[in-house]
CHARMM internal coordinates of N, CA and C (Angstrom, degrees):
IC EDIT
DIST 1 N 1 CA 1.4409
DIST 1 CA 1 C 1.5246
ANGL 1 N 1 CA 1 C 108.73
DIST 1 C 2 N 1.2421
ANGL 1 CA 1 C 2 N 113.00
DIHE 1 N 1 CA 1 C 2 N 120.96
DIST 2 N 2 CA 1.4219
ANGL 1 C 2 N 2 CA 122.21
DIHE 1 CA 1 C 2 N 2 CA 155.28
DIST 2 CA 2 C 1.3107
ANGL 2 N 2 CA 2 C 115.03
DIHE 1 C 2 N 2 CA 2 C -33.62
DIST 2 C 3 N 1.7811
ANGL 2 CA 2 C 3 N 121.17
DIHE 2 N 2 CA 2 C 3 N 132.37
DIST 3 N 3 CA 1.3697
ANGL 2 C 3 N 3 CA 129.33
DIHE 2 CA 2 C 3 N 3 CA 165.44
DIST 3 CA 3 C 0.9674
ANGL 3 N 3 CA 3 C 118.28
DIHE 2 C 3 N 3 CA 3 C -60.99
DIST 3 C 4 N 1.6128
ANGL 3 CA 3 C 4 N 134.65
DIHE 3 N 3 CA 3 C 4 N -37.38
DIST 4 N 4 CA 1.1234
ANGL 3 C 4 N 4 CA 120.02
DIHE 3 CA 3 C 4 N 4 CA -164.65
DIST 4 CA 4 C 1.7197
ANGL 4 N 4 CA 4 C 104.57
DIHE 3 C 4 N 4 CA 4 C -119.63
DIST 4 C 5 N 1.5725
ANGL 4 CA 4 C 5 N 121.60
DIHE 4 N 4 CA 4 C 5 N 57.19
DIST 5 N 5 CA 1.1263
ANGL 4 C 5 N 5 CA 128.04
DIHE 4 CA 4 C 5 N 5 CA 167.80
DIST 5 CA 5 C 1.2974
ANGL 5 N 5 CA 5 C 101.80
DIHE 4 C 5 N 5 CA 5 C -137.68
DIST 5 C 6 N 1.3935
ANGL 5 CA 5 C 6 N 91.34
DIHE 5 N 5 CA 5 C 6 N 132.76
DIST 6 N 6 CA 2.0410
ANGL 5 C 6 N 6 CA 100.64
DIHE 5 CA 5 C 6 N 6 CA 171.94
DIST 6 CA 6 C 1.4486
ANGL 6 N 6 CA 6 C 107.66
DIHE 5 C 6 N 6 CA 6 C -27.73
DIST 6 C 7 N 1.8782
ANGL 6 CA 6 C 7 N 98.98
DIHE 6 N 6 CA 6 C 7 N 168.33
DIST 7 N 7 CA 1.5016
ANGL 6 C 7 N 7 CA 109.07
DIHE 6 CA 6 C 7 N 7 CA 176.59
DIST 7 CA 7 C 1.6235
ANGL 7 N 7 CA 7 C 102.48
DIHE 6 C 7 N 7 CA 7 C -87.74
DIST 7 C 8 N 1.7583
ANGL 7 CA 7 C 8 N 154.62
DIHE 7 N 7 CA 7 C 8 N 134.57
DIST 8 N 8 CA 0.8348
ANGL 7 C 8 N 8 CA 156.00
DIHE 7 CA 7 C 8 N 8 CA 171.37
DIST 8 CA 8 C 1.9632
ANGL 8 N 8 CA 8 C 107.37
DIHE 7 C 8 N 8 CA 8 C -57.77
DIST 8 C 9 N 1.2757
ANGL 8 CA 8 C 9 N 94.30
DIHE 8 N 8 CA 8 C 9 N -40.74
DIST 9 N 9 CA 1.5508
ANGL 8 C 9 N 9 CA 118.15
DIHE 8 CA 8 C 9 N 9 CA -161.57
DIST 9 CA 9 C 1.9230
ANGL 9 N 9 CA 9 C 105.71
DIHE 8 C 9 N 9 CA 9 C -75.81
DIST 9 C 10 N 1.3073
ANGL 9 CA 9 C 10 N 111.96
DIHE 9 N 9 CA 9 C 10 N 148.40
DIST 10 N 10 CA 1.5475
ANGL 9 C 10 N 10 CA 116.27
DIHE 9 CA 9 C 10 N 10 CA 174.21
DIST 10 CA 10 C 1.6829
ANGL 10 N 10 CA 10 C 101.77
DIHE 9 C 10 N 10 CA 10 C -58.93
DIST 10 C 11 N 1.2538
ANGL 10 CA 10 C 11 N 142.57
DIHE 10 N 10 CA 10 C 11 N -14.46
DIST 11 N 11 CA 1.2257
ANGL 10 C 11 N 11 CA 147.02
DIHE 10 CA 10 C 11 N 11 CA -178.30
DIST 11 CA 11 C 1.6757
ANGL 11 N 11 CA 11 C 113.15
DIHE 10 C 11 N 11 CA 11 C -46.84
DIST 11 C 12 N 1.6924
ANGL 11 CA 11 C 12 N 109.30
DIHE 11 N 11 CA 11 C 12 N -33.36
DIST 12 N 12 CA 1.6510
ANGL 11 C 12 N 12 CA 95.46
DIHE 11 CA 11 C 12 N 12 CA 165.96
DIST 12 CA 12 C 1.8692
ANGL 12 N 12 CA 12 C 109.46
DIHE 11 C 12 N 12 CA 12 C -83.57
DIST 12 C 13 N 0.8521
ANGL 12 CA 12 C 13 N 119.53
DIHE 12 N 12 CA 12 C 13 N 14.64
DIST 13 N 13 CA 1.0046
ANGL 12 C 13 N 13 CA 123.29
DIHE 12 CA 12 C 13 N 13 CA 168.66
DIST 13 CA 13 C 1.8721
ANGL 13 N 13 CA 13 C 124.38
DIHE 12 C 13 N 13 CA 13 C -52.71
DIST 13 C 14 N 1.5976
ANGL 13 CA 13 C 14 N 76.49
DIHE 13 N 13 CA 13 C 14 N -70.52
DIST 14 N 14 CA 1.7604
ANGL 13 C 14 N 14 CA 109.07
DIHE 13 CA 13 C 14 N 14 CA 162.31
DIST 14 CA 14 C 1.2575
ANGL 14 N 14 CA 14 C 118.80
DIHE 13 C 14 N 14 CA 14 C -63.42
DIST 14 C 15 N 1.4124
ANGL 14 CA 14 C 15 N 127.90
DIHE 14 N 14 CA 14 C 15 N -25.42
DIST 15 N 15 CA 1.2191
ANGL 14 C 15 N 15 CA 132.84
DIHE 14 CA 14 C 15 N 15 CA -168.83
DIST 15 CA 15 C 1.5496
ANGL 15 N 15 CA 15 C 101.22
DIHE 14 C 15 N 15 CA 15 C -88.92
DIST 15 C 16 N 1.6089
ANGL 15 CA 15 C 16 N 112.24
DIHE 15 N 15 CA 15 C 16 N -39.63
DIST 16 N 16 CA 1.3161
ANGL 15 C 16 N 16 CA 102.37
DIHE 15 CA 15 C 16 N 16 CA -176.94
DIST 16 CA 16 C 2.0179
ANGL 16 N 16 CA 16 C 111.50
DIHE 15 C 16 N 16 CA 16 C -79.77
DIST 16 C 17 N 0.8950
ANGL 16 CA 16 C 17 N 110.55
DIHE 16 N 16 CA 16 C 17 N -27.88
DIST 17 N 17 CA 1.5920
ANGL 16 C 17 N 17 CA 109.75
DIHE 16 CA 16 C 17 N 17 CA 156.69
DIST 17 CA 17 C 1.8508
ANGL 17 N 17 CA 17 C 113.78
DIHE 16 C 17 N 17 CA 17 C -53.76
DIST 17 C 18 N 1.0171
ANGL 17 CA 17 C 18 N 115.10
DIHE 17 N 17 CA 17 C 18 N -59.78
DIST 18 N 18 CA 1.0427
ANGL 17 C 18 N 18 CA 101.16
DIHE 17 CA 17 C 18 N 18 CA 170.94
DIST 18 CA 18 C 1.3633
ANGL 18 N 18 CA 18 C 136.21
DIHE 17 C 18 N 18 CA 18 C -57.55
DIST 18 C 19 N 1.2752
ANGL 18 CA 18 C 19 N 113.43
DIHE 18 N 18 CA 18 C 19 N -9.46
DIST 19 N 19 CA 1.4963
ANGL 18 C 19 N 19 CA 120.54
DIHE 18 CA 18 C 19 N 19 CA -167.44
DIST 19 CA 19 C 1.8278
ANGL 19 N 19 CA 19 C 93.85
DIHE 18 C 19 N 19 CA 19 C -107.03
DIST 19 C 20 N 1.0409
ANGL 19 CA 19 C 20 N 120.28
DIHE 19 N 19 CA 19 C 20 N -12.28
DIST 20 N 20 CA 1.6573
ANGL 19 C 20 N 20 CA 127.90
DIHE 19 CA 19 C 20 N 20 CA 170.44
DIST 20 CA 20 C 1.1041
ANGL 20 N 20 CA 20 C 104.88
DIHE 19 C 20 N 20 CA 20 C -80.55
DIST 20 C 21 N 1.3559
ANGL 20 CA 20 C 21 N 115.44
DIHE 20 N 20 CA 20 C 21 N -66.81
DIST 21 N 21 CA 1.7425
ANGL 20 C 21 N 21 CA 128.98
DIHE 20 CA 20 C 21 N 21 CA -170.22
DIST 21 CA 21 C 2.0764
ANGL 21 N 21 CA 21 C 90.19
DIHE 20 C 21 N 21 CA 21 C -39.63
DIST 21 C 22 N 1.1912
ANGL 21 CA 21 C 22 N 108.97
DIHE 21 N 21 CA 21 C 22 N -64.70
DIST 22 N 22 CA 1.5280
ANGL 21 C 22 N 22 CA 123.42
DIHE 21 CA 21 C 22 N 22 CA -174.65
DIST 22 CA 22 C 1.2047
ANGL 22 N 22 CA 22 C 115.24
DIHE 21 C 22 N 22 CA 22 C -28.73
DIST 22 C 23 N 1.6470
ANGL 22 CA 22 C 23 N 106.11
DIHE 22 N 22 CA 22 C 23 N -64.85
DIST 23 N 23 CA 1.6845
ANGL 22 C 23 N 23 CA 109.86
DIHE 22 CA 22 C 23 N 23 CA -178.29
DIST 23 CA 23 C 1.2820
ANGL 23 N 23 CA 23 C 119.94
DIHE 22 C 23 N 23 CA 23 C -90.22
DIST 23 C 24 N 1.8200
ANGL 23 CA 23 C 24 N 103.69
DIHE 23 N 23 CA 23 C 24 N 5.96
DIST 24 N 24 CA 1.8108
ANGL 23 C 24 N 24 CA 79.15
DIHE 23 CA 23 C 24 N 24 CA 166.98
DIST 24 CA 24 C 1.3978
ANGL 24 N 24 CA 24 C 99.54
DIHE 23 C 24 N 24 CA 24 C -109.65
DIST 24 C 25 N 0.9057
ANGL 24 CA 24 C 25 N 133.48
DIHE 24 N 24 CA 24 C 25 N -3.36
DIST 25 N 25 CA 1.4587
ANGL 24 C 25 N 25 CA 127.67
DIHE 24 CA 24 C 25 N 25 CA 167.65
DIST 25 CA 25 C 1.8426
ANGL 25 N 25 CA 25 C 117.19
DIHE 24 C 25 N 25 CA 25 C -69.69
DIST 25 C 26 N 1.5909
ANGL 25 CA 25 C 26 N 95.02
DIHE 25 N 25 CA 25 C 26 N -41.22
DIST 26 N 26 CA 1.7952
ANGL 25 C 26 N 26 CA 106.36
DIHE 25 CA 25 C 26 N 26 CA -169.70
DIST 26 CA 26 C 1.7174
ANGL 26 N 26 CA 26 C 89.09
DIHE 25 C 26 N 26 CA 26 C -101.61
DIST 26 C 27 N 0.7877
ANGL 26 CA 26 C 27 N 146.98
DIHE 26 N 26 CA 26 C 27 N -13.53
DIST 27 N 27 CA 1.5112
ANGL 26 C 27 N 27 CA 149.30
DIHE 26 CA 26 C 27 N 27 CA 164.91
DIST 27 CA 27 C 1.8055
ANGL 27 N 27 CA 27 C 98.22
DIHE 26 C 27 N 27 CA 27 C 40.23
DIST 27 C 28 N 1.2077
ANGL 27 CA 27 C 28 N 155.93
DIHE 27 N 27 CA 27 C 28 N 169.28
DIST 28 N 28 CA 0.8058
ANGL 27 C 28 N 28 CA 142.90
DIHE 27 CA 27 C 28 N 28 CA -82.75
DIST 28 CA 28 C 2.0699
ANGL 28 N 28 CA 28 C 99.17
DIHE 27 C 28 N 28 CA 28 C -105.85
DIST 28 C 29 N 1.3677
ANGL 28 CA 28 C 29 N 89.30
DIHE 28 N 28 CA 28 C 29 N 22.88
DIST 29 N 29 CA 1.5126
ANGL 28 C 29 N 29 CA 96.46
DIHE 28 CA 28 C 29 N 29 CA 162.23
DIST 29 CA 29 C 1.3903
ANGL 29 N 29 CA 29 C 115.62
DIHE 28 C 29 N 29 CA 29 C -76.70
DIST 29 C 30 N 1.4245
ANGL 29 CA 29 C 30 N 115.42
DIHE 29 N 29 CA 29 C 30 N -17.61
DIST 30 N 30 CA 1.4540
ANGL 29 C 30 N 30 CA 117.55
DIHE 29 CA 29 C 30 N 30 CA -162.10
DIST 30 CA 30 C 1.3456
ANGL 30 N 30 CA 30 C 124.69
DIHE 29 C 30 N 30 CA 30 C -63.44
DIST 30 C 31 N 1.2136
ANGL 30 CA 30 C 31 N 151.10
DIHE 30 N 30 CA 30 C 31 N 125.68
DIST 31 N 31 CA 1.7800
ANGL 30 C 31 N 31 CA 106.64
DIHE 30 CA 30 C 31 N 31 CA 165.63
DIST 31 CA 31 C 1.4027
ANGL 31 N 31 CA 31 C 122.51
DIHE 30 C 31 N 31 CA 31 C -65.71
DIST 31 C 32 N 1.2447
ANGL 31 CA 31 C 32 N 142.10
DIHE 31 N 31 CA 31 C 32 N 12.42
DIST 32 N 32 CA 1.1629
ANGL 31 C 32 N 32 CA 144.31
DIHE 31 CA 31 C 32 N 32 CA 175.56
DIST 32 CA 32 C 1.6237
ANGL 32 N 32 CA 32 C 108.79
DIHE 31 C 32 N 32 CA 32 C -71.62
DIST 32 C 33 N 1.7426
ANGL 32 CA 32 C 33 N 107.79
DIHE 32 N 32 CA 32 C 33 N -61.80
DIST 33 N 33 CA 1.5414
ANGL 32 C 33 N 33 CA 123.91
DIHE 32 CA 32 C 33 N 33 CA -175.71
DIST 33 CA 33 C 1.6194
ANGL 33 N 33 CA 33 C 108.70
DIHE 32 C 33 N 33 CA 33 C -39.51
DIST 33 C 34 N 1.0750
ANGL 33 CA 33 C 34 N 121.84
DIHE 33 N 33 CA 33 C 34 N -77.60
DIST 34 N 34 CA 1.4551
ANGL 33 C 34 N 34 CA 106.73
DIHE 33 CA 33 C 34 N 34 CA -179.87
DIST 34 CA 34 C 1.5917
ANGL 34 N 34 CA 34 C 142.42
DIHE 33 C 34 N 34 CA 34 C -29.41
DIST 34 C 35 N 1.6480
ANGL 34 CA 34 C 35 N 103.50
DIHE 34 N 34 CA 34 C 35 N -58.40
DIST 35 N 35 CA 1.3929
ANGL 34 C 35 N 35 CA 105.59
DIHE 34 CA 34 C 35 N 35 CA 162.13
DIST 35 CA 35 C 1.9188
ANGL 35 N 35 CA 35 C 106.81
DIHE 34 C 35 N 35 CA 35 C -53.30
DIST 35 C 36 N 1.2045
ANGL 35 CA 35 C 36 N 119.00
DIHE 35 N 35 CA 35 C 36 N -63.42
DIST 36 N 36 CA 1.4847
ANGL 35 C 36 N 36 CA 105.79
DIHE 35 CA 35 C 36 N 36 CA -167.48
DIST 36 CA 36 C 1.1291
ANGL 36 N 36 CA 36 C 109.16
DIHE 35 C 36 N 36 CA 36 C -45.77
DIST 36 C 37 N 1.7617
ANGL 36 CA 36 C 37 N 134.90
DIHE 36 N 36 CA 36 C 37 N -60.22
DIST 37 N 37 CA 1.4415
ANGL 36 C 37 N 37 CA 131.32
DIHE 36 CA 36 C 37 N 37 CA -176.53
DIST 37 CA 37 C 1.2063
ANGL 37 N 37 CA 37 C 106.39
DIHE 36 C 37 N 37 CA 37 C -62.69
DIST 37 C 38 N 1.4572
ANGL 37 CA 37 C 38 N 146.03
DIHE 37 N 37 CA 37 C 38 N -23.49
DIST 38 N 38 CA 1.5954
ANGL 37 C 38 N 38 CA 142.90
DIHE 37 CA 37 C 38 N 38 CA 141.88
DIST 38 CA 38 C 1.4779
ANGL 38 N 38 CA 38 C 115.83
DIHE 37 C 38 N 38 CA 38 C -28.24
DIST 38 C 39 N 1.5212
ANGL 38 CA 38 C 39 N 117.29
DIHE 38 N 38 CA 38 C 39 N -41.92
DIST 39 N 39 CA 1.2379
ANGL 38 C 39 N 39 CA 111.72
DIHE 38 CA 38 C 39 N 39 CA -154.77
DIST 39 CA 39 C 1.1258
ANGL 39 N 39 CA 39 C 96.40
DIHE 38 C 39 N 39 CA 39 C -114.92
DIST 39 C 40 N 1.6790
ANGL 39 CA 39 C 40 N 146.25
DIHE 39 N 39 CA 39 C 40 N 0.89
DIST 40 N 40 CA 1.5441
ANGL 39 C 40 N 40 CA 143.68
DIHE 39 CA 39 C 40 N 40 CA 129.92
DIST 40 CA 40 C 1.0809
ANGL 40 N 40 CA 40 C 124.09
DIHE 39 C 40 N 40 CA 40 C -72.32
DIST 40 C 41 N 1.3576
ANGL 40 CA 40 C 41 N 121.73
DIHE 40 N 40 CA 40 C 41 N 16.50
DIST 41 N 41 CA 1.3599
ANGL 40 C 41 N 41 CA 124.80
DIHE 40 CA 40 C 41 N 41 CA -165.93
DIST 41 CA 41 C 1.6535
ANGL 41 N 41 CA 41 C 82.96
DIHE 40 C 41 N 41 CA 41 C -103.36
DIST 41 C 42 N 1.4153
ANGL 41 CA 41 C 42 N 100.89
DIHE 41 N 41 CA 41 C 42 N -50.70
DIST 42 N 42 CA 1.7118
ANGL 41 C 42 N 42 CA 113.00
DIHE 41 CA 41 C 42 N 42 CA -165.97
DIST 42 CA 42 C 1.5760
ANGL 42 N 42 CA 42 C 101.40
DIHE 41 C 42 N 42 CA 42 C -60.36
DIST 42 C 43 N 1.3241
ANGL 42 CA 42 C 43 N 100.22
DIHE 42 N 42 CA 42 C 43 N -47.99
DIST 43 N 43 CA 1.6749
ANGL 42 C 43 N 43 CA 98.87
DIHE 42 CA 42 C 43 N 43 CA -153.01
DIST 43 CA 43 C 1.6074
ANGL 43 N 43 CA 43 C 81.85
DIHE 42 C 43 N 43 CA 43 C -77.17
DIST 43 C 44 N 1.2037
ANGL 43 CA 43 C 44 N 162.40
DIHE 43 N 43 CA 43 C 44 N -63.04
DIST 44 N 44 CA 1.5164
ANGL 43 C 44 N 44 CA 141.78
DIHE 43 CA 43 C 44 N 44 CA 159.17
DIST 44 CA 44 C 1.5615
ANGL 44 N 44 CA 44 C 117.64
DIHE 43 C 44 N 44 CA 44 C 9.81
DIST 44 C 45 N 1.6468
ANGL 44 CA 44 C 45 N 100.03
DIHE 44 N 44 CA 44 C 45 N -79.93
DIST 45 N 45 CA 1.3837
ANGL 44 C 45 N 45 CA 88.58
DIHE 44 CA 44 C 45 N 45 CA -177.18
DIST 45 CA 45 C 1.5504
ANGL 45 N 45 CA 45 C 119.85
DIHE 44 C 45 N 45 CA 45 C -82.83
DIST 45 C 46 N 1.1513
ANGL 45 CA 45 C 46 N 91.00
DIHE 45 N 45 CA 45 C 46 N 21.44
DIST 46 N 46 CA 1.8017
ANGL 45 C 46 N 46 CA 102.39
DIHE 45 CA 45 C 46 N 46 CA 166.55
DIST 46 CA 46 C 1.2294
ANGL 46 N 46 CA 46 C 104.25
DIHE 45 C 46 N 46 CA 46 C -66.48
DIST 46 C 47 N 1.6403
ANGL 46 CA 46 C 47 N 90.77
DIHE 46 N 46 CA 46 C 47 N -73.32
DIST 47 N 47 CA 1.3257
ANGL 46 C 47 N 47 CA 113.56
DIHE 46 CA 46 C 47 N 47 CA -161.21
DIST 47 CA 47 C 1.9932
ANGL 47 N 47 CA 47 C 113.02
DIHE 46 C 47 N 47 CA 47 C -67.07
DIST 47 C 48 N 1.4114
ANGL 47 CA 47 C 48 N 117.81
DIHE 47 N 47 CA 47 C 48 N 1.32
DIST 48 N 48 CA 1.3268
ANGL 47 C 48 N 48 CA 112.82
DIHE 47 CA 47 C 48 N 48 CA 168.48
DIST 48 CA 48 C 1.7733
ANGL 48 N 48 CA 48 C 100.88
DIHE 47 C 48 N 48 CA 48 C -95.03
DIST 48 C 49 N 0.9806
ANGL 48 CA 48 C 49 N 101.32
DIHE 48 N 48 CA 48 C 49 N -18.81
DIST 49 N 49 CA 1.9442
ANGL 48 C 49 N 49 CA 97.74
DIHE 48 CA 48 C 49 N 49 CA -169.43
DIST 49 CA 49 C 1.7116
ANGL 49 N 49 CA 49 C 108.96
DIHE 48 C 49 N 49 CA 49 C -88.56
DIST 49 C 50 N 1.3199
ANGL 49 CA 49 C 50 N 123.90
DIHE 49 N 49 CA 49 C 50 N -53.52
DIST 50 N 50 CA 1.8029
ANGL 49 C 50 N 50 CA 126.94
DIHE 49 CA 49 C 50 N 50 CA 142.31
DIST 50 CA 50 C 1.4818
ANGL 50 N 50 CA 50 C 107.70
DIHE 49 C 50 N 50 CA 50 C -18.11
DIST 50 C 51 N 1.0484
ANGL 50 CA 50 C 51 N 108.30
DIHE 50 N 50 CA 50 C 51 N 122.19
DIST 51 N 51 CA 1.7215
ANGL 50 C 51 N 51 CA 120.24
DIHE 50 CA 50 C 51 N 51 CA 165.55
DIST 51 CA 51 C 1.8070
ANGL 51 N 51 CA 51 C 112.36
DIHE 50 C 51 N 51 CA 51 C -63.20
DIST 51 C 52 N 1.4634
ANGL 51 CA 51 C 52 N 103.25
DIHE 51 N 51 CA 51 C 52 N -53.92
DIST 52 N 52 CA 1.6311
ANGL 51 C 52 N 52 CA 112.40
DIHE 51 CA 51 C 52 N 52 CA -175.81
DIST 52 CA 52 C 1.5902
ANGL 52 N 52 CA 52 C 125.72
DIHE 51 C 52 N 52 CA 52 C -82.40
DIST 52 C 53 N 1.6022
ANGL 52 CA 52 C 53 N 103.21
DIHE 52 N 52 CA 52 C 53 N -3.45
DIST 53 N 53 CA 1.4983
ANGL 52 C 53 N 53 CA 83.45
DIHE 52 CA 52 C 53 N 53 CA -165.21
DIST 53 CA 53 C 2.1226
ANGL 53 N 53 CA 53 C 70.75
DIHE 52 C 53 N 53 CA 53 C -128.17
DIST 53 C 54 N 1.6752
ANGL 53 CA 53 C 54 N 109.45
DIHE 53 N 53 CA 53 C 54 N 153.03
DIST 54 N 54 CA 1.4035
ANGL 53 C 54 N 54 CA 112.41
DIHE 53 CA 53 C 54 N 54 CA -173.47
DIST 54 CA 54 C 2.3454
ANGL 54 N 54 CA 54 C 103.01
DIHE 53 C 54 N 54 CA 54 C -97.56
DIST 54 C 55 N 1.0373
ANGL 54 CA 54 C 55 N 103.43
DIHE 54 N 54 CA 54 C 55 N -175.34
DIST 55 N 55 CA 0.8416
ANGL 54 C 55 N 55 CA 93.49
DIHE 54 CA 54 C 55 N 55 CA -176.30
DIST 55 CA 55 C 1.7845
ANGL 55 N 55 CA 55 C 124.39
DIHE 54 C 55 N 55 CA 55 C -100.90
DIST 55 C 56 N 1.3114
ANGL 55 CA 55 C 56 N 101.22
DIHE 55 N 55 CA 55 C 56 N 7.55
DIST 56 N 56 CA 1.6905
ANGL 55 C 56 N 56 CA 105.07
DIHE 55 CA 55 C 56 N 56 CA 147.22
DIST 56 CA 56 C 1.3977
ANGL 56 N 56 CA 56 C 128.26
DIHE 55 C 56 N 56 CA 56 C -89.49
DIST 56 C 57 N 1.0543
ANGL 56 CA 56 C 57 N 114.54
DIHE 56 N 56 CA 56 C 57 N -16.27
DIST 57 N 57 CA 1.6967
ANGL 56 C 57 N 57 CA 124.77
DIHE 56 CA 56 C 57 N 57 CA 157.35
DIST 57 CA 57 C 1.6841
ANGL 57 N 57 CA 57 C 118.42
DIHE 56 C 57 N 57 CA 57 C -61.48
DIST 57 C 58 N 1.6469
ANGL 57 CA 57 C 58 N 98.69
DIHE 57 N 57 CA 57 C 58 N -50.67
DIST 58 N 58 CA 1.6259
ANGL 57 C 58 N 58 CA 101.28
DIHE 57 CA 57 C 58 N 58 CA -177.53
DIST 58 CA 58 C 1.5720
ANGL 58 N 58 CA 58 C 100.42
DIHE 57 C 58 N 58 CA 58 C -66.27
DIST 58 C 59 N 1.4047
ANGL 58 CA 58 C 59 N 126.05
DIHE 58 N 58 CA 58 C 59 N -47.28
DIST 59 N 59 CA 1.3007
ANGL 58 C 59 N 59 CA 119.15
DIHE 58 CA 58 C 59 N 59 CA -158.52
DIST 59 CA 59 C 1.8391
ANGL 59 N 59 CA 59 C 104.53
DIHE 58 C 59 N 59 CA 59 C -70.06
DIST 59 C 60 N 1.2318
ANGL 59 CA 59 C 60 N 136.13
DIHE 59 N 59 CA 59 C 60 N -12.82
DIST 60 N 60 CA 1.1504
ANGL 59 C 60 N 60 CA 164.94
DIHE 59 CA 59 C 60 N 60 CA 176.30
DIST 60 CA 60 C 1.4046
ANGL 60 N 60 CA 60 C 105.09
DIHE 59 C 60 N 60 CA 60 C -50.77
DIST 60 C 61 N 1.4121
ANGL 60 CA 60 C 61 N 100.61
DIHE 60 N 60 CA 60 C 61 N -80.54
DIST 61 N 61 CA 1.3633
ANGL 60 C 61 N 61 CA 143.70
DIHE 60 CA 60 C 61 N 61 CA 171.09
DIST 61 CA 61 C 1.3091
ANGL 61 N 61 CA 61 C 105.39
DIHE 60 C 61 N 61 CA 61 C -46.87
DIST 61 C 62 N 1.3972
ANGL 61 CA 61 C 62 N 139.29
DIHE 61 N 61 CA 61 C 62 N -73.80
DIST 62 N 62 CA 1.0355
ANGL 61 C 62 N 62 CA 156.30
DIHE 61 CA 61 C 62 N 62 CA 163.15
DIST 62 CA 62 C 2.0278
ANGL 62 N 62 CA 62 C 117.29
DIHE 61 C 62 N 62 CA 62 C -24.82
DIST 62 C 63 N 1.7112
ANGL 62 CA 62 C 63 N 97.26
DIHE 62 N 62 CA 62 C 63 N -46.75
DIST 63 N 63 CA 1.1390
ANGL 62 C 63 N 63 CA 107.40
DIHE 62 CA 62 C 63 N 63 CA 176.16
DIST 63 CA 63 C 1.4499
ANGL 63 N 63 CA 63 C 115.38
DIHE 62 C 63 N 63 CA 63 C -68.20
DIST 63 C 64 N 1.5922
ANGL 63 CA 63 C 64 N 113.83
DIHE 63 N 63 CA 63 C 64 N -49.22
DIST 64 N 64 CA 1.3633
ANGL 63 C 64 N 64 CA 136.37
DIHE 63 CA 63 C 64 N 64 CA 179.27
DIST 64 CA 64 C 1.2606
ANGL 64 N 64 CA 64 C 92.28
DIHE 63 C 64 N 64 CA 64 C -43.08
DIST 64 C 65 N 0.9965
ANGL 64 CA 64 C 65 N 122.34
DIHE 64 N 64 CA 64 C 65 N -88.87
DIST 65 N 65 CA 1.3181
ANGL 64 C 65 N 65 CA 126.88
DIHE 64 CA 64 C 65 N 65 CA -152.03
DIST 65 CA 65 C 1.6957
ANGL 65 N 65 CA 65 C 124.76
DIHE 64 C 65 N 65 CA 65 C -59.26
DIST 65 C 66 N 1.2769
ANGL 65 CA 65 C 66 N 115.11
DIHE 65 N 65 CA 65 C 66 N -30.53
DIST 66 N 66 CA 1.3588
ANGL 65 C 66 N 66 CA 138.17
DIHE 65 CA 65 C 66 N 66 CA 162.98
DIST 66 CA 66 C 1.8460
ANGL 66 N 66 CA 66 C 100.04
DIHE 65 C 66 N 66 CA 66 C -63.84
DIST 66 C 67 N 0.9489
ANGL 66 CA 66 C 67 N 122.61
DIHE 66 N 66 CA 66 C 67 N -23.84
DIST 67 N 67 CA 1.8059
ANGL 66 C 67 N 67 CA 115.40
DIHE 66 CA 66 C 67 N 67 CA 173.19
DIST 67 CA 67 C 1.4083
ANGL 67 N 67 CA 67 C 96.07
DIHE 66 C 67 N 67 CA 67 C -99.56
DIST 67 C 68 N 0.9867
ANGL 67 CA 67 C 68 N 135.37
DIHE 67 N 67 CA 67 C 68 N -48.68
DIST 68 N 68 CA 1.5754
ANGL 67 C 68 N 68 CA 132.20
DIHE 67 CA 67 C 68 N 68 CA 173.60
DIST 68 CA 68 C 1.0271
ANGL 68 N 68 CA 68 C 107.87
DIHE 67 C 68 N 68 CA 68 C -39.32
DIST 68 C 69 N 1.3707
ANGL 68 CA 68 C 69 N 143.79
DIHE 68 N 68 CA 68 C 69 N -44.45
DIST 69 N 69 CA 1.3495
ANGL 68 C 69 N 69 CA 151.60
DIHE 68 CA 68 C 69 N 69 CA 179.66
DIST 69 CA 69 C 1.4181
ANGL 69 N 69 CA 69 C 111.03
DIHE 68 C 69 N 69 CA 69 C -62.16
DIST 69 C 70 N 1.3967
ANGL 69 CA 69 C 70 N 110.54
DIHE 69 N 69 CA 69 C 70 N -60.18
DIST 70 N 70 CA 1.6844
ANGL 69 C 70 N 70 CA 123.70
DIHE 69 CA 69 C 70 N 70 CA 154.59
DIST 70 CA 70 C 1.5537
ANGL 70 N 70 CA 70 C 122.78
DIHE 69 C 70 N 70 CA 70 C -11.64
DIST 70 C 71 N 1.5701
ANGL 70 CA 70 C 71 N 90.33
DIHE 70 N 70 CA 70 C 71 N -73.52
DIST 71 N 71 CA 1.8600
ANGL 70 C 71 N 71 CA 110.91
DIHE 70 CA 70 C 71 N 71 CA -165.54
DIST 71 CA 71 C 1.7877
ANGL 71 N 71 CA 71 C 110.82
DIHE 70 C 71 N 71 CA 71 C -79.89
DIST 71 C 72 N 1.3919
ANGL 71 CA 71 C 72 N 91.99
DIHE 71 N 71 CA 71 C 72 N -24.78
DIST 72 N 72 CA 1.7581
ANGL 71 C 72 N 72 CA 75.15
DIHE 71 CA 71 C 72 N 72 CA 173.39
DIST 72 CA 72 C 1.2845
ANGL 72 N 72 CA 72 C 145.37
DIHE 71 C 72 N 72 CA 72 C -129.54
DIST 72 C 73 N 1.4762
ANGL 72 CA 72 C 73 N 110.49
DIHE 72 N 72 CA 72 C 73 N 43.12
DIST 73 N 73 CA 1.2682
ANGL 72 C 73 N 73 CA 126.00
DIHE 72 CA 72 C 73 N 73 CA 112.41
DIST 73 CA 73 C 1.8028
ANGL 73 N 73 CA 73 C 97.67
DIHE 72 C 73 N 73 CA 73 C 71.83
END
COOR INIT
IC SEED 1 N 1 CA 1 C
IC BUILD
């Protein structure tokens, strides 16, 4: 399997629980926390500069996707 293609398998499933369980327990000890609040920070001022989408959606969005990056590996 290619590194840089999603997992096919329910296995990020578990992975993304585990990577929650992680940072709310180790809270910004984690290495996870930074990139995610990095990547709602962005999608924020995304989402204030976009006309259609507001800026709790971008920071949302922003977060999502910044842990997606995280979990799959």
């Amino acid at each position: 399997m290619n590194d840089h293609e999603p997992r096919q398998t329910p296995d990020w499933v578990e992975d993304a629980k585990a990577e929650i369980s992680g940072m709310a327990k180790e809270g910004v000890h984690h290495p996870s926390t930074k990139p995610v609040l990095t990547g709602a920070a962005i999608g924020a001022v995304a989402g204030m500069i976009l006309p259609v989408v507001s800026w709790p959606i971008g920071l949302a969005v922003g977060a999502g996707f910044a842990f997606y990056q995280r979990i799959r590996k």
